[in-house]
N, C-alpha and C positions, 0 to 999 in steps of 0.2 A: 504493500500500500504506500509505503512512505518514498519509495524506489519510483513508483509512477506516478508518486505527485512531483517528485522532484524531474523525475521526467520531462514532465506536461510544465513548470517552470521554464526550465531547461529549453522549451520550442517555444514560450514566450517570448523566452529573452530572446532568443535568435531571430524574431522576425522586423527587429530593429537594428539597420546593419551600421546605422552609429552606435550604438552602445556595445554590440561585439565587437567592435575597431578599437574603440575606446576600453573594452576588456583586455584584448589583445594589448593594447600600450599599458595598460595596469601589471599586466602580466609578466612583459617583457621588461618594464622598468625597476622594478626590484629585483628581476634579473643579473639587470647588469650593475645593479649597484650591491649583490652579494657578490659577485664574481668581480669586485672591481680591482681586485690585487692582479688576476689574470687579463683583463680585459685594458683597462685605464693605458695607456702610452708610459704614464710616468708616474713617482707614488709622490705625491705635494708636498707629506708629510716628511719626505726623505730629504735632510739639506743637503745630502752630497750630490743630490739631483738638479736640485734647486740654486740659482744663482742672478744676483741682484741683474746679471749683463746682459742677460733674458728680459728686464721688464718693460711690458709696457708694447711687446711685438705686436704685431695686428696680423688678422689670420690667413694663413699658409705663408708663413716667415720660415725661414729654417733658424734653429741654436745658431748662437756667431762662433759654436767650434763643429759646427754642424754635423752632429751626434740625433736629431730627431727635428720634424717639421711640425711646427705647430697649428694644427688645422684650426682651431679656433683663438689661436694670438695666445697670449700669454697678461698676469696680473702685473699690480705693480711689484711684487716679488718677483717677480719668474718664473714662477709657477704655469705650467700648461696649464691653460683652460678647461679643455675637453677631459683632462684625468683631475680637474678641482672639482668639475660639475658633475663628473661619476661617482667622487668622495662624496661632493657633499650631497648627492642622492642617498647616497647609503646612511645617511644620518639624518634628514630630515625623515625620511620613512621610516625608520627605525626608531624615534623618537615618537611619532604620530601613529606608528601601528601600535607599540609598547602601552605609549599614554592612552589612548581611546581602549587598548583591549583590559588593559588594569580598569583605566574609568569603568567599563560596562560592567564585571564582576560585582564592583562597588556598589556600583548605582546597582544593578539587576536583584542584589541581595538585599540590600534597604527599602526599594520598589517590591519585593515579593515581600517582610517581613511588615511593609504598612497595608496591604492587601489584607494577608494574614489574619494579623491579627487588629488592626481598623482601631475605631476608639483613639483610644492616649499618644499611642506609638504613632498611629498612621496619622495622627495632626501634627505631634511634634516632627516625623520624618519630611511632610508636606512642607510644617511652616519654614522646617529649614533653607530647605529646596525653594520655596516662594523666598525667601531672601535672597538667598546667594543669586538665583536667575535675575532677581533687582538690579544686580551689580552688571557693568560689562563685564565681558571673562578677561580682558586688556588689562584694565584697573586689579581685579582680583589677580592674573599673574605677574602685573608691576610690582606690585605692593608685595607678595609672596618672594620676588626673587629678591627683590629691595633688603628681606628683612633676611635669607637666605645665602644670598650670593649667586654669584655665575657657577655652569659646568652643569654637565648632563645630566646627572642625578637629581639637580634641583629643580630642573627645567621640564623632567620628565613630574615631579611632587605637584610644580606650579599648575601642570597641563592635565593630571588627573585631577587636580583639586577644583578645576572649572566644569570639567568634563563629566563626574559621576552624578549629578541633578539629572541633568537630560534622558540620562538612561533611569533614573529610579524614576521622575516623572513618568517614562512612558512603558516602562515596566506594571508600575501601579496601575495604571489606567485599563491595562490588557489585562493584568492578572483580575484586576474587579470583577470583569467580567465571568473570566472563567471558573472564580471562587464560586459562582451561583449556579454550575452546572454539575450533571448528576453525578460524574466520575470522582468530583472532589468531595460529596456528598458519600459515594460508597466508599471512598479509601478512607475517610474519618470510621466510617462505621465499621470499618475491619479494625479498628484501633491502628495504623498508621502512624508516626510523629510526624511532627508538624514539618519538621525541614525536608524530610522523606518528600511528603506531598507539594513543600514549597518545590522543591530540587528536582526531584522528579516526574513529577507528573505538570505543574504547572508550569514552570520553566522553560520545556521544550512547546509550548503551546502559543511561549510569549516571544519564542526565535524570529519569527519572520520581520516584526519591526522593528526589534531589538535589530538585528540585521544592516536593515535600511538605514536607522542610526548610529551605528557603529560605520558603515561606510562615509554617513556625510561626516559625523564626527573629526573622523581618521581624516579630512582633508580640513576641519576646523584647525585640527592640531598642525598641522602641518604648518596651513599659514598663520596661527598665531604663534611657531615656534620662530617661523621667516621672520614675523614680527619684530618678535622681543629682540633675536640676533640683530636685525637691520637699525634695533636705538642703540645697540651695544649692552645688553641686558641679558643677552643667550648663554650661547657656548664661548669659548675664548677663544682665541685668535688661531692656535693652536689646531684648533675641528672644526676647521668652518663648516658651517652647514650651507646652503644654497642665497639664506636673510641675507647671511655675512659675505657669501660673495657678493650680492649685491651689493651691497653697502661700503666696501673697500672699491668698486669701481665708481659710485654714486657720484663723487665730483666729478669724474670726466667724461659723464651723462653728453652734456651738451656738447665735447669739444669733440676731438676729433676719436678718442681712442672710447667708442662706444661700447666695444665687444665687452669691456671687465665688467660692465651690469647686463647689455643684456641679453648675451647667451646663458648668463642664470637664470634669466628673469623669464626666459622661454621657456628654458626645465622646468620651471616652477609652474610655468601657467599650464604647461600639459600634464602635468601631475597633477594637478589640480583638476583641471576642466576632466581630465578620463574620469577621477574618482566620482566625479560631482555627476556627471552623464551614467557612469552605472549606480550610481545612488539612485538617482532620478528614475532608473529604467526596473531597479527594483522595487520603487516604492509604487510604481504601476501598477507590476505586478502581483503585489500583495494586499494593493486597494480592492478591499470587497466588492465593493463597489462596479468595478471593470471585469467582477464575476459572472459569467453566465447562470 
């Protein structure tokens, strides 16, 4: 049963041939930012690689000891381009899958425990959630990394700390529903625990929007990870992520050497737009609504 609903998903989603294009680059792009020690021309992080006489080249230069061609020019370090923006694929995604998939546990366990058991728990769980969504999630990871500091660990704290509302809000919402159906009525009355039936049986019933927001999520984090890097608030100099390449070429936007922002600034927007395009195309999907 479960095999041919996923099936019958499965031929929905293919009859939209932007969203399989756009799975296809989701696909291929974590790809090559696992594989970026084998793939990249050059490692950034290597300074025996790396050398000031390099900076600033524009793209298909060769090194001035002409050792490798730089297809997308080079930063104001030296650094190729084309293996910074592989590097710093592998860390904005890595940061953004990390933080949204820790946020969703988070939220999906305090979203099923206010279902649950409703009353006291499930207004105090709510009104938290109605506050912190108050906030930007900007403001709430400024202030978080403010009081924190820089570096992945804190950055990955600040982006689950915005991140788990969204999935309890819509965790609760689903599991409400399903609290009132028979099956969670006959596993109470086999005596079941509670976390049993939360874990169990209700949980996998709240997967499919859980789903959908764990896809858009995963591209919130991503650009509010570009964010915080692009004020100087992220990772350190050290890991740039895709923010920070931007942001090291940001002054010479307007002059002549455009490529140091924005061959990131393209990585970013196609990492973006594919997640957001198969977010969208799953959220179709599992609108009842577009149910026969």
């Amino acid at each position: 049963m479960f095999s041919l609903q996923l099936r019958d998903r499965g031929a929905q989603f293919a009859r939209s041939p932007v969203a399989v294009l756009a799975l296809i680059v989701l696909i291929l792009l974590p790809l090559v930012a696992l594989f970026a020690p084998l793939i990249a021309p050059q490692d950034p992080y290597d300074l025996s690689q790396v050398t000031i006489f390099n900076g600033r080249l524009p793209p298909g230069t060769e090194a001035f000891d002409g050792s490798m061609t730089y297809l997308l020019g080079t930063d104001e370090a030296g650094r190729d381009l084309l293996s910074a923006i592989i590097y710093g694929l592998r860390i904005s995604i890595g940061i953004g899958l990390s933080s949204a998939l820790i946020g969703a546990m988070i939220g999906a366990s305090f979203g099923l425990l206010a279902a649950y058991h409703g009353k006291r728990i499930d207004q105090a769980i709510m009104r938290i959630v109605d506050l912190q969504l108050s906030f930007p999630a900007i403001l709430i990871a400024l202030v978080l990394l403010a009081t924190l500091g820089s570096g992945i660990d804190k950055v990955l704290i600040a982006l689950i700390a915005v991140q788990w509302a969204y999935y309890a809000r819509t965790v609760r919402s689903v599991a409400l529903s399903e609290m009132a159906k028979d099956y969670v009525a006959a596993a109470r009355s086999q005596g079941l625990g509670a976390t049993r039936i939360m874990f169990r049986h209700v949980l996998p019933n709240c997967l499919p929007p859980l789903l959908v927001i764990l896809t858009i999520q995963t591209a919130h984090a991503i650009t509010l990870e570009a964010t915080l890097s692009f004020l100087g608030l992220g990772l350190p100099p050290t890991e740039p992520s895709l923010g920070l390449l931007i942001a090291n070429g940001f002054e010479f936007m307007l002059g002549s050497e455009y490529w140091i922002s924005i061959y990131p600034g393209l990585a970013l927007l196609i990492l973006l737009l594919a997640i957001n395009i198969v977010g969208d195309r799953l959220r179709d999907i599992f609108n009842p609504k577009l149910e026969a």
